[in-house]
C-alpha positions in Angstrom: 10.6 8.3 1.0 11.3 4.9 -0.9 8.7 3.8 -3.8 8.5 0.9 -5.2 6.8 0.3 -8.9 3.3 -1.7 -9.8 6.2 -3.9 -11.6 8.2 -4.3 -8.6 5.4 -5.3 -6.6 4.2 -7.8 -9.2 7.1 -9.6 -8.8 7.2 -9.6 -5.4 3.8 -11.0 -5.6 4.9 -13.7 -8.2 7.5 -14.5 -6.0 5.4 -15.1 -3.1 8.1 -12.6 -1.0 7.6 -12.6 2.3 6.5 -8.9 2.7 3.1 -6.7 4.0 0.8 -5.1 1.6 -1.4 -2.5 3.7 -4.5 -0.7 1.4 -5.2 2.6 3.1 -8.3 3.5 1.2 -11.5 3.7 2.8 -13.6 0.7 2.7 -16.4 1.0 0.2 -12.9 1.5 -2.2 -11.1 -1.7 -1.1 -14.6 -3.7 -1.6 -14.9 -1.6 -4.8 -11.6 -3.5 -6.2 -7.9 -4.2 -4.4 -4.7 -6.3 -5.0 -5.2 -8.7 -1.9 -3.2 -6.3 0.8 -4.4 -6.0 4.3 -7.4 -3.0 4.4 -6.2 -0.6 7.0 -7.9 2.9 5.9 -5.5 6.0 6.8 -7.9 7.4 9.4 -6.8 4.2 11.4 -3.8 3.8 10.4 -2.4 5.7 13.9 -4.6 3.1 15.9 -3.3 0.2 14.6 0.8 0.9 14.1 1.1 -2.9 16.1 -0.6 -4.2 13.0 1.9 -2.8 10.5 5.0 -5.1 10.8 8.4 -3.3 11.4 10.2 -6.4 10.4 9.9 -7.2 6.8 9.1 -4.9 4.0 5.9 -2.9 4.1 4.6 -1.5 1.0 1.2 0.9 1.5 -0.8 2.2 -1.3 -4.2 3.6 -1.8 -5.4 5.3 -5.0 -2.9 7.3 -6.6 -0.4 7.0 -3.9 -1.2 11.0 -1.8 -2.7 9.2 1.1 -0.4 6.4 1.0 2.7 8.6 1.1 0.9 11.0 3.8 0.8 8.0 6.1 4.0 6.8 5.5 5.7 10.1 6.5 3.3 10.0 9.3 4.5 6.4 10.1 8.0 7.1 10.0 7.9 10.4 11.4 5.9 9.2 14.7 6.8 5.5 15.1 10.6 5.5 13.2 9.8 2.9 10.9 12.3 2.7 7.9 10.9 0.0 6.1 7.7 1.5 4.4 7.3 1.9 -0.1 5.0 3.8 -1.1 3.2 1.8 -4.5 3.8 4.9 -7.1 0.8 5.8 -9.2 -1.4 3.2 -6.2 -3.9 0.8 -7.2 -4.5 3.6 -10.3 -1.2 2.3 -12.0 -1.9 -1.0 -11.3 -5.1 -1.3 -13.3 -3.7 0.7 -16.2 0.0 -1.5 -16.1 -0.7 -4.4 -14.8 -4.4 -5.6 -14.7 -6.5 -3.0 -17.2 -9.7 -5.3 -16.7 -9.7 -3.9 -13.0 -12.1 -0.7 -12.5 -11.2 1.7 -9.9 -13.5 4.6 -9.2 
């Protein structure tokens, strides 16, 4: 599985990339606090694979990067995509690297 790093993704952020960001944590979580991606919680993930672009890079997290990495292998495994990251360490890393004034629960 490839990963990408809360650093790597910060720069593709700064750089205004042209890639998808897909949150699969439940809902209450993503209002809670996120990074901006596109809220698809991993129990829907299978119902919506036509949302999940297999053009440009897709990088899914959640909150320590288990469920994000479950649903790529899923994703892979069941619709041959190839261009999935999982965000190491999730939306946990990114608060403690890259913006500690965020609060995840």
């Amino acid at each position: 599985m490839k990963e990408i790093t809360v650093q790597e993704l910060k720069k593709m952020i700064d750089s205004k990339a042209d890639f998808q960001l897909i949150d699969v944590r439940e809902p209450h979580e993503y209002d809670a606090c996120n990074i901006g991606g596109e809220s698809i919680p991993q129990g829907e993930i299978p119902h919506n694979v036509d949302k999940i672009s297999k053009t440009k890079q897709v990088v899914i997290h959640c909150r320590s990067g288990k469920r994000s990495s479950n649903m790529i292998s899923w994703l892979e495994k069941n619709a041959g995509m190839t261009n999935l990251y999982n965000l190491t360490g999730g939306i946990m890393e990114w608060a403690k690297e890259i913006d500690p004034t965020m609060t995840v629960s």
